[in-house]
C-alpha positions in Angstrom: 0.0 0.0 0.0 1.3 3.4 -0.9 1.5 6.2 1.4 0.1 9.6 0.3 3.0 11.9 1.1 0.6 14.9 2.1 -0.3 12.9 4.9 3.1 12.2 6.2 4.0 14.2 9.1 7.2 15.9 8.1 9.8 16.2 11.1 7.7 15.0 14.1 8.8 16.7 17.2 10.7 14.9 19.8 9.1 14.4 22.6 12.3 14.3 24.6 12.8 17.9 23.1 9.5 19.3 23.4 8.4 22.4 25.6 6.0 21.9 28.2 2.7 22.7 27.8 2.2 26.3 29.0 5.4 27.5 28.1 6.8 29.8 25.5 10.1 28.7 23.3 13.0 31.0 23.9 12.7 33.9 21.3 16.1 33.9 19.3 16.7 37.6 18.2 18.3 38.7 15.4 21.7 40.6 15.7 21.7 44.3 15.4 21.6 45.2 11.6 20.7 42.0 10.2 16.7 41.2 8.9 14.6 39.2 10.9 14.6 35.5 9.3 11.7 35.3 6.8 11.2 38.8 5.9 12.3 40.6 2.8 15.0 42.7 2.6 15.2 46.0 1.2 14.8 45.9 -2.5 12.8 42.6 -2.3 9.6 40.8 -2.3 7.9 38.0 -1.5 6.0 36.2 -3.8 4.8 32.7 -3.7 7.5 32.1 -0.6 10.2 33.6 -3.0 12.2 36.5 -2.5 12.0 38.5 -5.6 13.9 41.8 -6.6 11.8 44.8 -6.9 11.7 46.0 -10.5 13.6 49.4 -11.0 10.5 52.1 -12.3 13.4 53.7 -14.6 14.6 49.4 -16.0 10.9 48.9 -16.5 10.2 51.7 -18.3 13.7 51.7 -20.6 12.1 47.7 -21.5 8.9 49.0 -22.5 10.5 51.8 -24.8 9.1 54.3 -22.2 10.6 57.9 -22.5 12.0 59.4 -19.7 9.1 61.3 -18.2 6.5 59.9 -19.9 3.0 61.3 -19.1 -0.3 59.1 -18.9 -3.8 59.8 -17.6 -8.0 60.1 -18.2 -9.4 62.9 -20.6 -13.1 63.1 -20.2 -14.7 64.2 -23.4 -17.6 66.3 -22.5 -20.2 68.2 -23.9 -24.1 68.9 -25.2 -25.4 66.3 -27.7 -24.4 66.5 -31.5 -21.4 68.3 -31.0 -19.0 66.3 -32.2 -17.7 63.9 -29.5 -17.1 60.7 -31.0 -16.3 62.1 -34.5 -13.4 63.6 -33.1 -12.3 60.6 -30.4 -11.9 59.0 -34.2 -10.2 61.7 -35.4 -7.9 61.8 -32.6 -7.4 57.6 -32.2 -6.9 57.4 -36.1 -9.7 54.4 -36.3 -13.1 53.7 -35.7 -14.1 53.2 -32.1 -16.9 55.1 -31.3 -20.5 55.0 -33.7 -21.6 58.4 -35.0 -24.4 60.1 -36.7 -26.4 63.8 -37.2 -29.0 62.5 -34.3 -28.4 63.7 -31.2 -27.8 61.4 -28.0 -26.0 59.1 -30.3 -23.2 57.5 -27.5 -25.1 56.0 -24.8 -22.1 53.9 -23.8 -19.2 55.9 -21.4 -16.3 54.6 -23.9 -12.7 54.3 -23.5 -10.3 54.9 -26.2 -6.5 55.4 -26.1 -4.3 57.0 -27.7 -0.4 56.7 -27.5 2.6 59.1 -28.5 6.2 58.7 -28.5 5.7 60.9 -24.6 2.5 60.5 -23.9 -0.9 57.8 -23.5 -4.2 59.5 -23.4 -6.9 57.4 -22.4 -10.1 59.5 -23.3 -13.7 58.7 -22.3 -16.9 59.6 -24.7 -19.5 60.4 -23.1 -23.0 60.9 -23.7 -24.3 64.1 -24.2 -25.5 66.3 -21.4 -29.3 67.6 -21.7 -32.2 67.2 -20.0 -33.6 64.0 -19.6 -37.2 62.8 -20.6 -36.8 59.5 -19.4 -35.1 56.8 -17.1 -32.7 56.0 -19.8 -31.8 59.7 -20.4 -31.0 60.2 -16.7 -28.8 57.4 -17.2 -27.0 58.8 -19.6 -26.5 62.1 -18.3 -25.5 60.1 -14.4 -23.0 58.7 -16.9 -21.6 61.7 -18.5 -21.7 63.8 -15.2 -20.1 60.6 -13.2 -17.1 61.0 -15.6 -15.9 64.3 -14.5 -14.5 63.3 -11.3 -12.4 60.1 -12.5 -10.2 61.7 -14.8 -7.0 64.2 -15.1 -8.3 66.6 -17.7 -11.6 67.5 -19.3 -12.1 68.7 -22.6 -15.2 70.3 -22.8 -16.0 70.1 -26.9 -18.5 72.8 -28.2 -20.4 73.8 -31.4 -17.9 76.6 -32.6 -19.6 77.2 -35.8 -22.8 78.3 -33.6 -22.1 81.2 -31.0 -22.1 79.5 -27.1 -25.5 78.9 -25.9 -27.7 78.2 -22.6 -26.7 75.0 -22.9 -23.1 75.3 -22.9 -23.8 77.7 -19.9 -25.1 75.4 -17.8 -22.1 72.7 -18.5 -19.6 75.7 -17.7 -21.1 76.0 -14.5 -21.0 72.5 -13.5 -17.4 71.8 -14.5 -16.9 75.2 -12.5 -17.6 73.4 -9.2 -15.0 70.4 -10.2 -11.7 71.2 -9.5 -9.9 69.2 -12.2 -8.7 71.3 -15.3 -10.5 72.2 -18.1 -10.2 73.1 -21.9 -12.2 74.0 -24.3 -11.9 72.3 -27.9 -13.9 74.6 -30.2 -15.5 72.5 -32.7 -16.5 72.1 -36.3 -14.4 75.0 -37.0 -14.5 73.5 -41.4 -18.1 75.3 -40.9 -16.9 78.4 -40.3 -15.8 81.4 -42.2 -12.5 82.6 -41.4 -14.2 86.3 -40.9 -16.4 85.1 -38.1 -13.7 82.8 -36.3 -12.8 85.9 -33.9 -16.9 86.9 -33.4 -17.3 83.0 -32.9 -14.1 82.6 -30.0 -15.9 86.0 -28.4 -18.9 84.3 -27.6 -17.2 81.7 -25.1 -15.0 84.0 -23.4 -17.7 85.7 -22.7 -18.7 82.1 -21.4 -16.0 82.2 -19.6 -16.0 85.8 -18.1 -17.0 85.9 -13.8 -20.5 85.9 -13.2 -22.0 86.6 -9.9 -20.1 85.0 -7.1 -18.0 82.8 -10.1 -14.5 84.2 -10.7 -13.6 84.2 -14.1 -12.2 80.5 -15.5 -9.1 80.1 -17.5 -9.9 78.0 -19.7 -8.0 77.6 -22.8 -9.6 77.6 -26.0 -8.3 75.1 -28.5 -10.0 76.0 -32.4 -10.4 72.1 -33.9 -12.3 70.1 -36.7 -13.1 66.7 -35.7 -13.9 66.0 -39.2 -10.6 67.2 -41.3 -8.2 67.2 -38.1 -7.1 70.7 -37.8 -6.0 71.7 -34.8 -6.2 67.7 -33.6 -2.3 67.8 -33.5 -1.3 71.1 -31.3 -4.7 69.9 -28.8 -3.2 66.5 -28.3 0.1 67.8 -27.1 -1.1 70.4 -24.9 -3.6 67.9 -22.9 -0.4 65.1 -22.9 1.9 67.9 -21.1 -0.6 68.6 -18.7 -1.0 65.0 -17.8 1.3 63.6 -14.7 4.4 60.9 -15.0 3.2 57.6 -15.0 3.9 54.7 -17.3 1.7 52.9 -19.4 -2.2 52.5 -19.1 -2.7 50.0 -21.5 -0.5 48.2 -24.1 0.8 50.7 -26.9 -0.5 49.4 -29.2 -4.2 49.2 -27.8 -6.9 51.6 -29.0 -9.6 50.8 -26.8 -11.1 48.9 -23.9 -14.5 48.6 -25.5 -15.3 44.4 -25.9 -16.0 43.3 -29.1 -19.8 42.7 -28.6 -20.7 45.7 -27.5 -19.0 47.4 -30.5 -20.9 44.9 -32.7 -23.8 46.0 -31.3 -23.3 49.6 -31.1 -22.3 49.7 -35.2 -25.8 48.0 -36.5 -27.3 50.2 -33.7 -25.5 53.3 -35.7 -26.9 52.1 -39.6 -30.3 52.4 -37.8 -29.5 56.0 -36.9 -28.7 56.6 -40.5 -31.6 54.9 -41.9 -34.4 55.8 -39.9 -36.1 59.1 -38.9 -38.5 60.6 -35.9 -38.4 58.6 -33.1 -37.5 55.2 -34.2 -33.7 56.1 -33.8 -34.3 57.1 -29.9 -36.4 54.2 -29.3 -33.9 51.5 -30.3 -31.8 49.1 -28.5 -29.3 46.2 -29.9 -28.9 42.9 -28.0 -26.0 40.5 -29.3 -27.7 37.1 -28.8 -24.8 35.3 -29.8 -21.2 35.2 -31.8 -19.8 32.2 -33.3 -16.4 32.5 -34.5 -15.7 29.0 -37.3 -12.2 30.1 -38.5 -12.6 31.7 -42.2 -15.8 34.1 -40.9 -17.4 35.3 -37.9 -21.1 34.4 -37.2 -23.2 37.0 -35.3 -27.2 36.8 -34.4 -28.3 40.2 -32.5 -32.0 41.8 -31.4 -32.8 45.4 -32.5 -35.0 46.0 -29.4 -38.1 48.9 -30.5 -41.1 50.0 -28.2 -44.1 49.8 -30.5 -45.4 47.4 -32.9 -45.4 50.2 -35.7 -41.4 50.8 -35.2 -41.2 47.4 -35.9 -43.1 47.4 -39.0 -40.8 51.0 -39.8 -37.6 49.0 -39.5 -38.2 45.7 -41.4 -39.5 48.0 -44.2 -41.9 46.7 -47.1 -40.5 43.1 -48.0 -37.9 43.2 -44.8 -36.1 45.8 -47.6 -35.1 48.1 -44.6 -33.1 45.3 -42.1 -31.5 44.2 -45.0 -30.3 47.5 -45.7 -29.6 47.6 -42.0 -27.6 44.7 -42.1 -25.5 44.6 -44.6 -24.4 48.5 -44.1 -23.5 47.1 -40.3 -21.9 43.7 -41.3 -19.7 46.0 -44.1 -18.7 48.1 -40.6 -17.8 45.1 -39.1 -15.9 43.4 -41.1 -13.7 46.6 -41.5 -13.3 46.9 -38.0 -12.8 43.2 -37.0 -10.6 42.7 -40.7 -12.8 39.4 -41.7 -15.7 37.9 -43.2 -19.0 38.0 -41.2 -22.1 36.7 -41.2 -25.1 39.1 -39.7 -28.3 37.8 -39.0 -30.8 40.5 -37.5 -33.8 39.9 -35.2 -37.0 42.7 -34.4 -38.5 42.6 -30.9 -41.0 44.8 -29.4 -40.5 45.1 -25.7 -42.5 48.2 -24.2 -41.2 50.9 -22.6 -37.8 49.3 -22.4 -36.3 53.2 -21.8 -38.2 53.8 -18.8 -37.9 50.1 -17.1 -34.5 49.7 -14.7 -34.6 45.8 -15.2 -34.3 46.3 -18.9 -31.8 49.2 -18.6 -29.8 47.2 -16.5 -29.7 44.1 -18.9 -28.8 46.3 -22.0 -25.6 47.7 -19.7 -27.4 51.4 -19.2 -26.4 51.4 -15.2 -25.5 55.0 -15.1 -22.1 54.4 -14.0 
């Protein structure tokens, strides 16, 4: 019969040897100067009983091909609906990550993306836009935008610059005003604008700007930028990476962004609807991935487009299911761009009532608020 050798008692104690009951063994100490047995030195730790040598932060970063006083941190992208977020967190990243279209309230999702320099790894965060909400899932979305604002390093508040500043601008000025993280100001869609009225434009913010009532005036600097050619993309990037602290990298370099790959499925046949559809149908729409199957030479996905009413579902299957084909195949096109592959797209219509106003439903589509 073979003995287990976890159950052998290594070195038994002698009972000749052994201290009586009651009484403590002599405590050897250690000799001035020298560590007490079993603890690490300095320059060491333990792991799994080993003493290991803690990494140098200066090694590490030399074996990453980190500069010397690199920066990295969390830029918060905010703003009112429609101005431009997510066209220009593309613009910035150089590739899609984030859906976008001319309806307002088009990110739902808080989204990471990053961006690395040669000095520098931004990490920014789209954000819904802030308004005021008409339903549970719109206070969601705003909860999400506004929770934002006190996890990051910077905000970059992005505004309408082809449109003087308005009431609704106002009102975000004076809630990042209470935040003591630093603020700039990216003035937006600047292609739309005639060079004449740039200056008329930029006078409208700083008047934005300008002390009001018990408010001091904020410094805020104004940063002229086009989401959708890239001027100015370039010089607002490197003054947000200098203002970021030392630290080493977020992600990997090469990463452009923490979103997983279902929800970006999801979010791109959720952005052809946007295109396609008018009125309400477009705020009134959810997508479900229900399953992907990956079988080597293509990628397989089944997803829900979730719709209130019985007539939205008749809107979006169109006359001889014309309009979720349309649907589809502009959304599996996206996809296989983005995931560089074949895919196969198969599109499902459910009518689930008042999904925006339930917290269940909210909940299970990944609207928490947070």
């Amino acid at each position: 019969m073979t003995t287990n050798p976890a159950n052998q008692q290594l070195n038994p104690p002698d009972p000749e040897h052994s201290e009586p009951e009651g009484v403590e063994p002599e405590q050897v100490q250690p000799e001035e100067g020298q560590p007490e047995e079993g603890l690490p030195e300095e320059g060491q730790r333990e792991q799994g009983g080993i003493l290991l040598p803690i990494p140098d932060p200066q090694e590490s970063a030399r074996l990453l091909g980190q500069s010397a006083g690199f920066r990295s941190g969390f830029v918060a992208l905010i703003g009112r609906p429609n101005v431009g977020k997510s066209t220009l967190l593309n613009q910035l990243v150089g590739t899609k990550v984030a859906i976008t279209s001319p309806v307002a309230q088009t990110t739902r999702n808080r989204l990471r993306a990053i961006l690395t320099t040669p000095t520098a790894q931004l990490v920014l965060l789209d954000t819904p836009g802030i308004h005021k909400p008409h339903h549970l899932l719109g206070e969601r979305l705003v909860q999400s935008a506004r929770g934002a604002i006190g996890e990051v390093d910077l905000v970059l508040l992005l505004v309408d610059g082809s449109q003087p500043a308005g009431r609704g601008d106002g009102f975000i000025v004076e809630l990042l005003a209470r935040s003591p993280v630093p603020v700039h100001v990216a003035l937006n869609k600047q292609d739309l604008v005639n060079p004449d009225q740039r200056l008329e434009l930029r006078e409208t913010y700083q008047q934005l700007l300008a002390g009001e009532g018990d408010r001091p005036a904020l410094n805020w600097p104004l940063h002229p930028v086009s989401a959708l050619t890239g001027e100015g993309s370039n010089a607002l990037v490197e003054t947000l990476a200098a203002q970021l602290p030392e630290g080493p990298y977020l992600y990997p370099p090469d990463a452009v962004s923490d979103q997983p790959e279902q929800l970006l499925m999801a979010e791109l046949i959720r952005e052809q609807v946007l295109s396609h559809t008018r009125e309400e149908v477009p705020h009134s729409v959810a997508v479900q991935i229900d399953r992907v199957v990956d079988d080597g030479p293509r990628t397989a996905v089944l997803a829900t487009v979730l719709v209130e009413r019985s007539s939205q579902k008749g809107i979006l299957i169109g006359k001889g299911g014309r309009m979720l084909r349309t649907i589809g195949q502009g959304a599996r096109l996206q996809m296989e761009k983005v995931f560089s592959g074949p895919v196969y797209l198969e599109l499902f219509v459910k009518v689930v009532p008042g999904w925006r106003r339930s917290a269940a439903r909210l909940a299970e589509l990944g609207y928490r608020g947070d």
